[in-house]
Structure formats: C-alpha cells, structure tokens
ZAMARGU-4260 file (C-alpha; in steps of 0.2 Angstrom, whole numbers, plus 5000, padded with zeros to 4 digits):
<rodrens>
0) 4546/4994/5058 | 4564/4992/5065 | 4563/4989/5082 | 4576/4990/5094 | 4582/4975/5105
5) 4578/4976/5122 | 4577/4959/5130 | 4581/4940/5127 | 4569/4926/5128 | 4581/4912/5138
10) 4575/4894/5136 | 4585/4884/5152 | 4586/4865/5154 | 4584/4860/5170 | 4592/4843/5175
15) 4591/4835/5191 | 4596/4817/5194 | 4588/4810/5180 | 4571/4822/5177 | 4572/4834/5165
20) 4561/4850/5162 | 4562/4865/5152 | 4560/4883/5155 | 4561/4900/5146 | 4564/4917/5155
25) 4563/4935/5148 | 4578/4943/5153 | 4576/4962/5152 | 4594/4966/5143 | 4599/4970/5125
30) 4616/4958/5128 | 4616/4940/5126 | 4628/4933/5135 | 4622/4943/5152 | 4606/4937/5147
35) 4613/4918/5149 | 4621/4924/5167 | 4605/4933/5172 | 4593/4917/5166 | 4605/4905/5175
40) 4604/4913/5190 | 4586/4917/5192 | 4585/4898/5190 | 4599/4896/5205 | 4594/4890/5223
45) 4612/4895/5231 | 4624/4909/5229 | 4639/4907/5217 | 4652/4900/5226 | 4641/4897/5240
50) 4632/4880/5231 | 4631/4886/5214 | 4646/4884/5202 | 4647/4892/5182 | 4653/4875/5173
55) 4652/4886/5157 | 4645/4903/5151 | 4629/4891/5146 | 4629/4881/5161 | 4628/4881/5179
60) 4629/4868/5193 | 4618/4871/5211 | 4615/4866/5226 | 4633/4858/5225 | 4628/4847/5210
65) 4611/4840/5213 | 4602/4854/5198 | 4613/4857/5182 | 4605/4873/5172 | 4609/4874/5156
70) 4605/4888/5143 | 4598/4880/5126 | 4593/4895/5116 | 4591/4914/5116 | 4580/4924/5104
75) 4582/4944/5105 | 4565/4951/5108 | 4561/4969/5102 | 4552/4981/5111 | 4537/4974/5100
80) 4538/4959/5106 | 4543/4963/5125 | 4526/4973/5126 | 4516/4957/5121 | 4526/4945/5132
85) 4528/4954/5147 | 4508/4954/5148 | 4510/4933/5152 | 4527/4931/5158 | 4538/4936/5174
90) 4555/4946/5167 | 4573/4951/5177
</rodrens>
C-alpha cells in the first residue's frame, strides 16, 4: 500500500530556565517546514512579535525568553497512520 502523506508527527523540546521536557504534536499538513512553524506555535504562550520571537526555522523564543521551543524531529505520517494517531492525540 502507498499512502499518501498527509500530516507530520513534531517532537518539540521545551526549555525553560534549566527544566527540560519533551513533547510531540500531529500537525495536519503534508509540508514540513510549516509543520515546524505550526508545532512551534501551538506550543507558544504569546503572539510573534508580541513575546514570541523565531530564533530559527526550528526554534522559537517566548514569553520574551523565559521558554525556548525547539523542533527535534519530524516523521511524515500517511493517511494510515493519521487514522491510528488521531484516535490518542490532539492534531492542528
């Protein structure tokens, strides 16, 4: 079976002051970079330009430095796997 790519699985560090944690988020787009964007600002508190800040196409800085996001891997999902996944996890 070929299935066709239809989401992004987003695993995000979340850094702030010195805790760490890890997330991952199903981002409903066939394109990966927007999926970085998307998964980076689902994670954000403020606006951009308004407390958040894009340090880099992987990373983004928020509430004016006191969280840094950063995106540490991306897996396409197929429309296979999106049926299975969206049954335990939120998606944008």
């Amino acid at each position: 079976m070929n299935d066709k790519i239809i989401a992004q699985l987003v695993d995000v560090n979340i850094q702030i002051g010195e805790y760490e944690k890890q997330t991952s988020t199903l981002i409903l787009c066939s394109d990966e970079n927007e999926a970085m964007k998307r998964a980076l600002l689902a994670e954000a508190h403020c606006s951009v330009d308004d407390g958040a800040m894009f340090l880099s196409d992987n990373q983004l800085e928020d509430c004016y430095g006191e969280m840094i996001y950063t995106v540490d891997k991306v897996k396409e999902v197929t429309e296979s796997e999106f049926e299975v996944l969206k049954k335990f996890m939120y998606f944008y």
